[in-house]
C-alpha positions as CSV (number, residue, x, y, z in Angstrom):
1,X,-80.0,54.4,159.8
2,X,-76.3,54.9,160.3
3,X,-75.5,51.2,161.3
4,X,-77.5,49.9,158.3
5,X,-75.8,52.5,155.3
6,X,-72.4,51.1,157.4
7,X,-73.5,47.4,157.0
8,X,-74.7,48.3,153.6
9,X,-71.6,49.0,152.4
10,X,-69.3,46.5,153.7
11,X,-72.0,44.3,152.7
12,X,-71.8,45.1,149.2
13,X,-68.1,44.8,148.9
14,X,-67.9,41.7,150.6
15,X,-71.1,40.1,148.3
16,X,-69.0,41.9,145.2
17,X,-65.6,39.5,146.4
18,X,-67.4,36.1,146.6
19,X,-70.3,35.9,144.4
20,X,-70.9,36.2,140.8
21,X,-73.5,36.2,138.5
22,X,-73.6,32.7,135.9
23,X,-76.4,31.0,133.6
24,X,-77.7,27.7,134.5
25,X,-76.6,27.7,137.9
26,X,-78.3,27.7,141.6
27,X,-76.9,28.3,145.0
28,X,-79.3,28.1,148.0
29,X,-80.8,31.3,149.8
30,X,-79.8,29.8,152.9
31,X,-76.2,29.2,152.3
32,X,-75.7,32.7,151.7
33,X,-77.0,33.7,154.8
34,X,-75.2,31.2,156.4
35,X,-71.7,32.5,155.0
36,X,-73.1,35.9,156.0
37,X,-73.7,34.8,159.3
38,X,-70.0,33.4,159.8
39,X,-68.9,36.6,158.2
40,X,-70.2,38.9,160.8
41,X,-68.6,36.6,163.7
42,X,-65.4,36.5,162.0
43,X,-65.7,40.5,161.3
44,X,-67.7,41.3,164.7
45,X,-70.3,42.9,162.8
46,X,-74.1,42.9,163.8
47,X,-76.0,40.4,161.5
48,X,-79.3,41.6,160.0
49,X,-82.2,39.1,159.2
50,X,-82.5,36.9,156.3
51,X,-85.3,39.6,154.5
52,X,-82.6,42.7,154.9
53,X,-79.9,40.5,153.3
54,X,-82.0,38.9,150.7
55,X,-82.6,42.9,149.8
56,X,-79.2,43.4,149.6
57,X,-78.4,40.5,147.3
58,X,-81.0,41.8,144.8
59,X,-79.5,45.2,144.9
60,X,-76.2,44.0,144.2
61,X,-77.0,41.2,141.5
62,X,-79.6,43.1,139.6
63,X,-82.4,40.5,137.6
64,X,-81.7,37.5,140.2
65,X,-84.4,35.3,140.1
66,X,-85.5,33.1,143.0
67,X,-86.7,29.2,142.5
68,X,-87.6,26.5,144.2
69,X,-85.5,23.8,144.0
70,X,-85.6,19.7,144.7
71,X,-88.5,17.3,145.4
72,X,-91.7,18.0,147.5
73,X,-90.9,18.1,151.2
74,X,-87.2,18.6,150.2
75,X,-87.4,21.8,148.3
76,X,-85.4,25.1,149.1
77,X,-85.5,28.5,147.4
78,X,-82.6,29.2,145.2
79,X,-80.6,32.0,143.6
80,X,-80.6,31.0,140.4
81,X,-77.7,32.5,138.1
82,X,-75.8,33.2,141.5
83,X,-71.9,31.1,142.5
84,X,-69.2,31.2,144.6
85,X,-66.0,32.9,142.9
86,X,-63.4,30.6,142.3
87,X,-61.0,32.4,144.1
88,X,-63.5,33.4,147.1
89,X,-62.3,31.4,150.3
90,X,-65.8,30.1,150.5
91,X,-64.8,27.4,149.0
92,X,-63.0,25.8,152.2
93,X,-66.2,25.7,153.9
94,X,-68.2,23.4,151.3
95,X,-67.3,20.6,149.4
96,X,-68.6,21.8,146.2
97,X,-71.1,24.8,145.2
98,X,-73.7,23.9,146.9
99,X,-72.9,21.9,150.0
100,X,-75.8,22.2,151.6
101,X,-78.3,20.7,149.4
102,X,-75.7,17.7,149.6
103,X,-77.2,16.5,152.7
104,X,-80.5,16.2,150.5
105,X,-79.3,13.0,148.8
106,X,-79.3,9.6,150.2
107,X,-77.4,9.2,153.4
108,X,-75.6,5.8,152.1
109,X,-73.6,8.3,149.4
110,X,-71.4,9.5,152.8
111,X,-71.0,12.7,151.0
112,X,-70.4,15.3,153.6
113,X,-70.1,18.8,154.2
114,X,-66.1,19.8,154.9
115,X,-65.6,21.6,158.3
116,X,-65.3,25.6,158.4
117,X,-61.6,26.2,158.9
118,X,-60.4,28.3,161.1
119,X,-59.7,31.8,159.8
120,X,-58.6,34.5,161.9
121,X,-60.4,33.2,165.1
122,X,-63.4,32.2,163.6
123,X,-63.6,28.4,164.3
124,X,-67.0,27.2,162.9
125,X,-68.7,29.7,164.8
126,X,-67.3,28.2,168.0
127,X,-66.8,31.5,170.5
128,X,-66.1,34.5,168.5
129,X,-67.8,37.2,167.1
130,X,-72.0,37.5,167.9
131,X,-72.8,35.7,171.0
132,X,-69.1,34.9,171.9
133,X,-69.5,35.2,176.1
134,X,-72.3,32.4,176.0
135,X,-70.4,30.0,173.0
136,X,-67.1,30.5,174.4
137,X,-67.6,27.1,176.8
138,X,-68.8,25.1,173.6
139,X,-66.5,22.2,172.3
140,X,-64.7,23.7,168.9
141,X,-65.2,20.8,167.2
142,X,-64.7,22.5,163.3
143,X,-61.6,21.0,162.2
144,X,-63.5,17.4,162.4
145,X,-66.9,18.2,161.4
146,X,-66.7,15.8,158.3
147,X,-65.3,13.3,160.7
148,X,-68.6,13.5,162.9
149,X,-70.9,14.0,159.9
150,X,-71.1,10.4,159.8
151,X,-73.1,9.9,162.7
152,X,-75.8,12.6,162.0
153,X,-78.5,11.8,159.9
154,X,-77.7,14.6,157.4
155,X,-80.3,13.7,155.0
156,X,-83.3,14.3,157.0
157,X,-85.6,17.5,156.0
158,X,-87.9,19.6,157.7
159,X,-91.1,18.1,157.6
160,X,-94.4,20.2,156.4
161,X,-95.7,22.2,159.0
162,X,-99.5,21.7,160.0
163,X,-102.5,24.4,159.0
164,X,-103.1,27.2,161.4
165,X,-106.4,27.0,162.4
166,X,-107.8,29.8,164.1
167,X,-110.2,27.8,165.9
168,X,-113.5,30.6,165.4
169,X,-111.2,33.1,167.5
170,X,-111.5,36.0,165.4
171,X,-108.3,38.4,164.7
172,X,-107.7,41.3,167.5
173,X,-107.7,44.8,166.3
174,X,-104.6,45.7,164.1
175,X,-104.2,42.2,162.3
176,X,-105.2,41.0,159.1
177,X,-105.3,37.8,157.8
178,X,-102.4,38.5,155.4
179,X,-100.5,39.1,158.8
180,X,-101.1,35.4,159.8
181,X,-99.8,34.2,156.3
182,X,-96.3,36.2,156.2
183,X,-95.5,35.1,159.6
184,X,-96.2,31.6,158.7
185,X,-93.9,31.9,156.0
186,X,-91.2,33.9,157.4
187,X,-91.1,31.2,160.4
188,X,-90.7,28.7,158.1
189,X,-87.9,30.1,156.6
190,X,-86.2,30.7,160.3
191,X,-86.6,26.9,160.9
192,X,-85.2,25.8,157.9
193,X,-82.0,28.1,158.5
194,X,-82.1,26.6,161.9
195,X,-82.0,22.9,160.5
196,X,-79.7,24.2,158.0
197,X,-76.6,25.6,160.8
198,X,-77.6,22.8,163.3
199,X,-76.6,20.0,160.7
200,X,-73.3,21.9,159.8
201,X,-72.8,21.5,164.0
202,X,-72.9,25.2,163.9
203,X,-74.1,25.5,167.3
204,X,-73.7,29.3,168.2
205,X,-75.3,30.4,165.3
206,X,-78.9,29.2,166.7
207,X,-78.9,32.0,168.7
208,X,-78.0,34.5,166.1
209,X,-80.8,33.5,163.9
210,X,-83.4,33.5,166.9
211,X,-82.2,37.4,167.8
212,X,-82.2,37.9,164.5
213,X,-85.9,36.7,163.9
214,X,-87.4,38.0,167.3
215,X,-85.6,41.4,166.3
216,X,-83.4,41.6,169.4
217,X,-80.2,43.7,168.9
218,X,-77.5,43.7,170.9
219,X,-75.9,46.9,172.2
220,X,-78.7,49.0,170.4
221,X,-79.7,51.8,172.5
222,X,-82.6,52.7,171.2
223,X,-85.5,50.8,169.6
224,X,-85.4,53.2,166.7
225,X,-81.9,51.8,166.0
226,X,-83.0,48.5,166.3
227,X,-86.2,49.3,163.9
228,X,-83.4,50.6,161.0
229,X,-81.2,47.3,161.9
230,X,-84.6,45.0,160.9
231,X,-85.9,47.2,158.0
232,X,-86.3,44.7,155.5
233,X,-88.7,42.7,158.0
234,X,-89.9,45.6,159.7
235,X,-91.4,45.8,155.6
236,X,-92.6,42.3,155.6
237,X,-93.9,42.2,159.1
238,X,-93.7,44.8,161.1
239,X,-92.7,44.5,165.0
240,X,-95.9,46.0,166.3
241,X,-97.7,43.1,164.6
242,X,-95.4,40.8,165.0
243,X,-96.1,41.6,169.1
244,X,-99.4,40.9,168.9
245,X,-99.4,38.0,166.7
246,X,-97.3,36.6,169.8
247,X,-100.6,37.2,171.5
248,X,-103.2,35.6,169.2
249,X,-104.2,31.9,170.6
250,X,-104.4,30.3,167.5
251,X,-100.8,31.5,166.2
252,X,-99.5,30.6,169.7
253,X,-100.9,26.3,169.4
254,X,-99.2,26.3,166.0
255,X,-95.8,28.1,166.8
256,X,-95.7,24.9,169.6
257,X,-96.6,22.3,166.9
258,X,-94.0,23.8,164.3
259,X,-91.4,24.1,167.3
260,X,-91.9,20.0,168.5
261,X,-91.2,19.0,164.7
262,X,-88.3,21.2,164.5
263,X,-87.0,20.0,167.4
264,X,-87.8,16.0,166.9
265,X,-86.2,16.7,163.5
266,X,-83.2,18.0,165.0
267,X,-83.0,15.5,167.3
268,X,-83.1,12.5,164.4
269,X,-80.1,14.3,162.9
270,X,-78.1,14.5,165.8
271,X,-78.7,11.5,167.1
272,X,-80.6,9.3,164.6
273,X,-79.4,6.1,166.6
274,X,-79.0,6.2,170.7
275,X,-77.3,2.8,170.9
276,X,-74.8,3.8,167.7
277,X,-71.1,4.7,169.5
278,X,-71.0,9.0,169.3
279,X,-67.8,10.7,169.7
280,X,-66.9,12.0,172.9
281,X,-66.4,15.3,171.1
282,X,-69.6,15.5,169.4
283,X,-71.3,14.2,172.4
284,X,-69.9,17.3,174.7
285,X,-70.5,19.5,171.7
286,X,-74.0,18.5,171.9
287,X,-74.6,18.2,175.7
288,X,-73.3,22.0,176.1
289,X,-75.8,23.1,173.1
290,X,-78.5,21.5,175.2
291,X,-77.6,23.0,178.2
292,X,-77.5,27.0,177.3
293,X,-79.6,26.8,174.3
294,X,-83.1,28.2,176.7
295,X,-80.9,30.9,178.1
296,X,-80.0,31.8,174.7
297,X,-84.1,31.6,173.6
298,X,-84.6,33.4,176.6
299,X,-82.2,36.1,176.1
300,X,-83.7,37.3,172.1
301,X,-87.2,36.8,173.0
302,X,-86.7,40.1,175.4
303,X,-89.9,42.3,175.0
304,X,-91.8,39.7,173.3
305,X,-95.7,38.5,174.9
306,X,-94.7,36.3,177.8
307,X,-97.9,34.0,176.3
308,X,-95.1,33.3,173.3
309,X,-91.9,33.1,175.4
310,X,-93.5,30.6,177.7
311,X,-95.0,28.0,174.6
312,X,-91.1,28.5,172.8
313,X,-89.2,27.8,176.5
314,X,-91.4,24.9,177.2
315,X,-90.5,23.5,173.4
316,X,-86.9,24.1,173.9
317,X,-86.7,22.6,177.3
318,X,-88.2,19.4,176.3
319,X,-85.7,19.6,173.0
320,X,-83.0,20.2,175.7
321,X,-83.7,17.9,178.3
322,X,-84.1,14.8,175.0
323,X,-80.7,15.3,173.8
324,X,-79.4,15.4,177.5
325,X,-81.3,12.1,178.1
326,X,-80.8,10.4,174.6
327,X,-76.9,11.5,175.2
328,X,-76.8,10.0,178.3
329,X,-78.1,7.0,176.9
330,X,-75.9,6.6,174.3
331,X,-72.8,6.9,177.0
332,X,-74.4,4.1,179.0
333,X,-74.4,1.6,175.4
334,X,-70.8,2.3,174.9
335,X,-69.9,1.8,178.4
336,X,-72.1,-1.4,178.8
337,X,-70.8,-2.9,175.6
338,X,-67.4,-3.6,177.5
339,X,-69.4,-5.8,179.9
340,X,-71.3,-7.3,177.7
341,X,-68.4,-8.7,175.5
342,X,-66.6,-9.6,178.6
343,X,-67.3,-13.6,178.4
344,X,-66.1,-14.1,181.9
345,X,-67.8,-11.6,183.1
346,X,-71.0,-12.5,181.8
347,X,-70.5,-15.8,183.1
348,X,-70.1,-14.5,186.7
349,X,-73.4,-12.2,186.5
350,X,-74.8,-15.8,185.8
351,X,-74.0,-17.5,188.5
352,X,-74.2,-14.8,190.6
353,X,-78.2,-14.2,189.2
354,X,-79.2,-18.1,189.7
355,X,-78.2,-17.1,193.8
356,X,-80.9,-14.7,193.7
357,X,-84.2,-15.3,195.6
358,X,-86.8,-14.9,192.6
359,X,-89.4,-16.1,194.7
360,X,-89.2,-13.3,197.6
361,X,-88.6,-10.9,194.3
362,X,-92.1,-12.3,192.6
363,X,-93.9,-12.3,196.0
364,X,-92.6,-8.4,196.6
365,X,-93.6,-7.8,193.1
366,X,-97.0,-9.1,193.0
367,X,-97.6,-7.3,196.1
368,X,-96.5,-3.8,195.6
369,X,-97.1,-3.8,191.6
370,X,-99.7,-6.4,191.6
371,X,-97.8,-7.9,188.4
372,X,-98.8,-11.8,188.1
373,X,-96.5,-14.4,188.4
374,X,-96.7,-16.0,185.2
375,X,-94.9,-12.5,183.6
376,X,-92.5,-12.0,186.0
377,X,-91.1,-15.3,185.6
378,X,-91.1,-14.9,181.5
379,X,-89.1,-12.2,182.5
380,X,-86.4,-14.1,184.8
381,X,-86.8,-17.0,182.5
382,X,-85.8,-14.5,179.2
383,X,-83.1,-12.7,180.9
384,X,-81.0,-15.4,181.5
385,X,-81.4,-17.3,178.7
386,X,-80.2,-14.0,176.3
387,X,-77.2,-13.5,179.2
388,X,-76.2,-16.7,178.5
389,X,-76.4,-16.5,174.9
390,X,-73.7,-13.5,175.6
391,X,-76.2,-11.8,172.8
392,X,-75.0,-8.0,171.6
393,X,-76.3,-5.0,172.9
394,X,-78.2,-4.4,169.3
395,X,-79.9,-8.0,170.2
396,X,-80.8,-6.6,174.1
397,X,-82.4,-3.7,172.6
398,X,-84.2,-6.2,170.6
399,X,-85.5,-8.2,173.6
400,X,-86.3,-4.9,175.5
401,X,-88.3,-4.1,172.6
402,X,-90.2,-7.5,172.4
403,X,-90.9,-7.0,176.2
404,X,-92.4,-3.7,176.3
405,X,-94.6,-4.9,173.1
406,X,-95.6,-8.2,174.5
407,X,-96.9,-5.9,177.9
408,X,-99.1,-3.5,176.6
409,X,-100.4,-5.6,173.3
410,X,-103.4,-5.8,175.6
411,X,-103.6,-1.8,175.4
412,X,-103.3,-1.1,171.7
413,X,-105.9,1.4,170.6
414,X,-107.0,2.4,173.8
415,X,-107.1,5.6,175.2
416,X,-105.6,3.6,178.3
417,X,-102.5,3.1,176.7
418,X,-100.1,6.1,178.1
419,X,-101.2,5.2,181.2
420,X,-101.0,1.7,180.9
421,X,-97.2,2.1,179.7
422,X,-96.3,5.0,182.3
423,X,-97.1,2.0,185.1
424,X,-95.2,-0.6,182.9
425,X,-92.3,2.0,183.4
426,X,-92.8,2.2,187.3
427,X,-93.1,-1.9,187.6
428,X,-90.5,-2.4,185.7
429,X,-87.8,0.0,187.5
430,X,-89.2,-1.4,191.0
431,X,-88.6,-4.8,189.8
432,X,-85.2,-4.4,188.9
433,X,-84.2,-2.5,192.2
434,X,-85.7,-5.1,193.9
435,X,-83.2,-8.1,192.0
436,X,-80.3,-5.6,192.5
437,X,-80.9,-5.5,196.0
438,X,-80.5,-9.0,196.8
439,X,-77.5,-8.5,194.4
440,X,-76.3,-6.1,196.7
441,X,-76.8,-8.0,200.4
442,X,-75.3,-11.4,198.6
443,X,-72.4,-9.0,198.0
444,X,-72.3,-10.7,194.4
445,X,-69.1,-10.1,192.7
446,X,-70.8,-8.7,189.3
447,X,-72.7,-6.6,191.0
448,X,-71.1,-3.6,189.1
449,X,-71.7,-4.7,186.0
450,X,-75.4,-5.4,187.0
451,X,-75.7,-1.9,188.4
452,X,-74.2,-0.7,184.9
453,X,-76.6,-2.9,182.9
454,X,-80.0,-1.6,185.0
455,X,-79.0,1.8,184.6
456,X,-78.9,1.6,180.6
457,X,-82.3,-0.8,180.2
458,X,-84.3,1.1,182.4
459,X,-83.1,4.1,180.5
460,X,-83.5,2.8,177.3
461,X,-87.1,1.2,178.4
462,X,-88.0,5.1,179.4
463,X,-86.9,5.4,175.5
464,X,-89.4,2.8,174.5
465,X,-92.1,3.5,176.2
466,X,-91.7,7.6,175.1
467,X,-91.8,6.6,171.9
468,X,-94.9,4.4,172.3
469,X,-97.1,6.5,173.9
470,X,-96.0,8.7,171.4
471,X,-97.2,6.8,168.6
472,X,-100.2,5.7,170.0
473,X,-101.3,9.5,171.2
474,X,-100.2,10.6,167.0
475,X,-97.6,12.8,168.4
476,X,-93.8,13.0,168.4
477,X,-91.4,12.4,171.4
478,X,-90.9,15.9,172.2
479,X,-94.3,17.4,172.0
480,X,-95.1,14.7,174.8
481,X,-91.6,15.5,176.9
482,X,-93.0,19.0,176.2
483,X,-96.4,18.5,178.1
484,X,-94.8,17.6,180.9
485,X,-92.7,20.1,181.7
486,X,-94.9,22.0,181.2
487,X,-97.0,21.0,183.9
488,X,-94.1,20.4,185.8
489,X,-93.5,24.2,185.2
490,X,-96.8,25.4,186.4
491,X,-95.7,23.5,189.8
492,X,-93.0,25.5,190.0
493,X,-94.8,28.2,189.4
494,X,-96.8,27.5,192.7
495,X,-93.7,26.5,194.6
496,X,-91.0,30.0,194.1
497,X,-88.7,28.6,196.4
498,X,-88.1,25.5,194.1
499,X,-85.5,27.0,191.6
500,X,-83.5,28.4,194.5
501,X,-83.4,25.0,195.4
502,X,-82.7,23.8,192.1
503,X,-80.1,26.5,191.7
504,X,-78.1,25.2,194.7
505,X,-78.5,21.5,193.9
506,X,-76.8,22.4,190.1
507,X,-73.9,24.2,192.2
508,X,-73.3,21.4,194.4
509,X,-73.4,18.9,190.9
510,X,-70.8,21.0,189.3
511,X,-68.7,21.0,191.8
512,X,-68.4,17.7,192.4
513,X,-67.7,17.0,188.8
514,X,-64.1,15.0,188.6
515,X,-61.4,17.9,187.6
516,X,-59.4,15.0,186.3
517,X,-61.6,15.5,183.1
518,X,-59.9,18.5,181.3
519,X,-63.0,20.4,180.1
520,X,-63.7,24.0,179.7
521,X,-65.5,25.7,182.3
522,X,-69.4,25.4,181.9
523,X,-69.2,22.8,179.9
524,X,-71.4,19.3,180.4
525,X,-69.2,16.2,180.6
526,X,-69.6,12.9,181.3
527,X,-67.1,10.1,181.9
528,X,-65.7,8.1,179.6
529,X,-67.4,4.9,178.6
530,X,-64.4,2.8,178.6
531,X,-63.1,4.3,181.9
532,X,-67.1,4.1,183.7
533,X,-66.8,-0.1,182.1
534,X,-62.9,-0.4,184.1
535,X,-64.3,0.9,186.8
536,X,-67.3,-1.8,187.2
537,X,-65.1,-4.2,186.2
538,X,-62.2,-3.4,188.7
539,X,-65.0,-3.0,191.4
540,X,-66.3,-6.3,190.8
541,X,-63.3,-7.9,191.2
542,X,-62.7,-6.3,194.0
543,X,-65.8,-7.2,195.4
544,X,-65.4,-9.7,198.7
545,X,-67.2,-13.3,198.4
């Protein structure tokens, strides 16, 4: 009980300093555990969970009343009667009293959130404070954030979450159905403060909320400690049940579903358009999240059911391995729109193109993917024609598109479909290793630039075709990623020599990472698009006739 009379108190005073009680206005329950949130970084103090706080508050501003606020599907609970003091430094982290129900209104308004300046080390929760050893190799990108807020798509909520059903399992011993309902709506609340930090670029405070919700706490010694740290949800829910919630089947299938449309949420507002130019900064920012955001899952979920840690690691891996992918993608569109603008350029991949054998390509096609003639020279036919017309990338992605749709129109509405595609996928990649191989032994001077332009179509065809089998199966991109890793994870799980493997294959990656990128240590980078387009360009000028 010590650390929470201790937190209690500089709670207070700091509550006392910034807030104020006022008639007819409203200031979001989630903003005001987000301030808490960076307050405890920038003070080192261990944050309790939304429930404690929202005690606290109510102790402190006696009569508060709580409302829901905006239209259906875009509501949030609000203090209402509750500001910021004009002289609280609060302000310099929104743009006006309630900043974040100002990604709410219509995207084209290009109102934004301002960035959290830096105060006394705390750079928009960038590597101080809770979780600082693990965020210390993010990108600090907080003195730009309403520079990058243009490329999210800030205006995008967090859908309605599906009905549990429980499916005729009947409730173990020690839970009640009243159980089931609080922890729906406490996990609701968790994902919308989620949302709510991600779209501020607040990276490292993901992790604090998940600790904070699974009741992990750092450099407690005892779980009695950690009990009195959590009292306000040990109230609402209490860890015992919460533990074997974690073990009830039904509550496990609809923790998955909530988790994939989090997750595709997130990753629309992140990156609502893979071919739009991102940011090298935001991109890093983002690739870095990706890659330590399951060790930070992992690391809070400690003494939770390994039947709930598995379903919320398999979620976030899919979530992780997307915004690698999609980020990926993105770097491959900037650094192919060089080429593509590059009239000579385009005119050489021409004529080096019409030297190709397209008749040994059809016959090796037809063959190995049994595809039929009259497509695969639609195909040859198509591509050259929009080459020629030295079209945009926006007017590729169109043709890409067109392709995929004109393929599997035969397809539509049958349970054949993801199949159907997945193959499109395979014939399409052999295909096109098959033309840039003759590329290659014709030792065609464009070559690079064709290598450059494969890499992006077939990843942006693995795009299309996720998001297609998606649609036709009623599911979003990531639940589908998510089934198959996790099948790729029960593999592992047969093969226990695999992840040394993997271990030593990531080793040998970073190493061979070029050092003449200036990046922190840990950190994902990739290289830059206009430097990756010089390089095919000086390559295939350098390329002997």
């Amino acid at each position: 009980m010590k650390v929470l009379r201790v937190w209690n108190d500089m709670g207070v005073q700091w509550l006392m300093d910034n807030y104020e009680t006022a008639e007819g206005v409203s200031l979001p329950r989630c903003t005001l555990y987000c301030h808490y949130l960076l307050h405890c970084q920038q003070t080192k103090l261990e944050p309790v969970n939304a429930a404690s706080f929202g005690k606290l508050i109510r102790s402190v501003f006696m009569g508060l009343r709580t409302r829901r606020l905006g239209t259906r599907g875009n509501s949030k609970y609000h203090y209402y009667g509750l500001r910021i003091k004009s002289n609280s430094p609060l302000h310099r982290l929104v743009e006006d009293q309630q900043h974040l129900a100002m990604r709410q209104q219509p995207y084209s308004q290009k109102q934004r959130i301002k960035p959290v300046q830096k105060v006394e080390g705390l750079t928009n929760g960038m590597g101080l404070g809770l979780g600082h050893q693990q965020g210390a190799g993010l990108s600090d990108i907080s003195a730009q954030v309403h520079q990058y807020q243009q490329f999210l798509d800030a205006s995008r909520s967090l859908p309605e979450f599906p009905e549990l059903k429980d499916e005729g399992i009947p409730l173990p011993d020690g839970l009640h159905p009243q159980h089931v309902h609080t922890y729906q709506l406490i996990y609701r609340e968790h994902c919308e403060a989620i949302l709510d930090v991600m779209v501020n670029l607040q990276f490292p405070l993901v992790e604090t909320l998940w600790k904070s919700f699974w009741r992990f706490s750092e450099g407690q010694s005892s779980e009695t400690d950690t009990l009195d740290l959590h009292d306000e949800s040990e109230k609402r829910l209490p860890k015992s049940v919460l533990v074997l919630l974690c073990k009830y089947e039904p509550v496990l299938n609809w923790a998955r579903e909530c988790d994939n449309l989090l997750y595709q949420s997130l990753v629309e507002i992140l990156i609502p358009d893979v071919l739009r130019p991102i940011p090298s900064a935001l991109t890093q920012a983002i690739r870095n999240f990706a890659k330590i955001l399951e060790n930070w899952l992992t690391n809070a979920m400690i003494n939770i059911p390994e039947e709930m840690v598995r379903i919320k690691i398999v979620c976030a891996g899919a979530f992780a391995q997307t915004l690698r992918r999609y980020t990926s993608l993105n770097h491959l569109a900037q650094a192919a729109r060089a080429v593509l603008q590059n009239t000579a350029q385009i005119t050489q991949m021409l004529s080096d193109l019409n030297r190709v054998d397209f008749t040994n390509v059809q016959e090796q096609a037809s063959w190995v993917c049994g595809c039929e003639d009259g497509v695969v020279q639609r195909l040859e036919q198509d591509f050259k024609l929009t080459l020629q017309q030295q079209n945009s990338l926006e007017q590729w992605a169109v043709w890409l598109d067109g392709v995929v749709s004109q393929v599997l129109k035969p397809y539509t509405g049958s349970p054949a479909f993801p199949k159907a595609a997945k193959l499109f996928l395979l014939k399409w990649s052999f295909y096109s290793s098959v033309v840039i191989r003759d590329l290659t032994l014709r030792s065609a001077a464009s070559f690079g630039s064709f290598h450059l332009i494969r890499l992006l179509y077939d990843e942006y065809m693995y795009y299309l075709i996720e998001h297609r089998v998606a649609q036709a199966k009623g599911e979003t991109p990531i639940s589908v990623m998510g089934e198959f890793a996790c099948l790729n994870r029960s593999q592992r799980s047969m093969d226990p020599d695999k992840d040394e493997e993997d271990e030593e294959e990531d080793d040998e990656t970073d190493e061979d990472q070029d050092m003449a990128v200036p990046v922190v240590v840990g950190e994902e980078s990739l290289e830059p698009p206009t430097k990756l387009a010089r390089t095919e360009l000086y390559n295939n000028n350098n390329t002997p006739n």
